[in-house]
N, C-alpha and C positions, 0 to 999 in steps of 0.2 A: 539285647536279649536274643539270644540263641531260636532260630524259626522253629525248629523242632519242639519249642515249649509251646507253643500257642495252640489251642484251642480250637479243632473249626466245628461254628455252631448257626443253624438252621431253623428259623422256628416257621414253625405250621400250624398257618390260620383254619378258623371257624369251617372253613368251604374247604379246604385242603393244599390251598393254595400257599404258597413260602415266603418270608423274607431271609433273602441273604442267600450261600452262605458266607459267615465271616467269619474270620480270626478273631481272638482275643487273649489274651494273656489272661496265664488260671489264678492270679490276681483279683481282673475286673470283677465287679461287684454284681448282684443279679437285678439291684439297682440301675444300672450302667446300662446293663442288656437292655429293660425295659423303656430308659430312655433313647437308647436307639431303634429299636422297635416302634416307638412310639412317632418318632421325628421320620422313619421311612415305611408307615404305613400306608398304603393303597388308597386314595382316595374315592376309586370308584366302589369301595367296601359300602353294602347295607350298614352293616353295624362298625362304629370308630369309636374307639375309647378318647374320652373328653379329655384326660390327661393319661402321665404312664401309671400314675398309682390305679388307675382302672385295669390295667390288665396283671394277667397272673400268668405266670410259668409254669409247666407242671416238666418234670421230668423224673422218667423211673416209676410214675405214678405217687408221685410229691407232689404240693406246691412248695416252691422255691422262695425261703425269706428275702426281702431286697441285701441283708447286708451279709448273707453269706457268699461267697467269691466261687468263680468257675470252676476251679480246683477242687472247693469242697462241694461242688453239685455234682461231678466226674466221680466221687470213689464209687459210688454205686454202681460204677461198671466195670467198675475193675481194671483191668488190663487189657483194653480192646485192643485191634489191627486199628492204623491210623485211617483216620474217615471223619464224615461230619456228623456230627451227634444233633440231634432232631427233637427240638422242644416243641411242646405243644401251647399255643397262646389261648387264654381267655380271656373273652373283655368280661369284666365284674365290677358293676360300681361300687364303691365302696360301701362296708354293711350296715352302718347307720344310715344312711341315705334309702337301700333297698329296704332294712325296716321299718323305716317310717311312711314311706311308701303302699308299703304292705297292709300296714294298720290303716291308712285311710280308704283302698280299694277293698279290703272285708268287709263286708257286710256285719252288724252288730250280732254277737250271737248270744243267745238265750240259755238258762240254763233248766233243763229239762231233767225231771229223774222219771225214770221208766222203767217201775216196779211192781212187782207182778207178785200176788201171793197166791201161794200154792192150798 
């Protein structure tokens, strides 16, 4: 594969701080990405996502499905000068986990009508 096809991408963590940048052919999957992400994250990080399914990609102000490929997360910018394209990482546990979570830290609540006649 021709070097001029690959991809260079950058992602930026929580603090501001970078992994990479890397190459990738507009192939790999955003799948892919998260697994490398995941295997050369920083250990000295407060926050580490337990696996890659915890973190999320945003790019262009997307999040990024695991199984669409570099190529289709690029059209959104069209025809740039060649450079490194700069995703943003979230860790997010996954959302049954954070909602079940949720429901046991609420407090029960009550339901109140508060009616007033004129």
């Amino acid at each position: 594969m021709p070097e001029e096809e690959l991809v260079e991408l950058k992602f930026r963590l929580y603090d501001g701080s970078d992994i990479g940048p890397f190459r990738y052919s507009p192939t790999s999957t955003v799948a892919m990405l998260k697994e490398r992400i995941f295997s050369d994250w920083p250990k000295d990080k407060k926050i580490v996502p337990k696996t890659a399914n915890d973190i999320k990609l945003i790019s262009a102000g997307k999040i990024l499905e695991n199984n669409k490929t570099v190529g289709q997360c690029k059209v959104p910018f069209g025809e740039l000068p060649k450079g490194t394209i700069t995703m943003h990482v979230v860790v997010q546990p996954p959302l049954t986990k954070a909602k079940t979570e949720k429901k046991l830290d609420e407090p029960q609540k009550k339901n109140f009508c508060s009616c007033s006649i004129l």
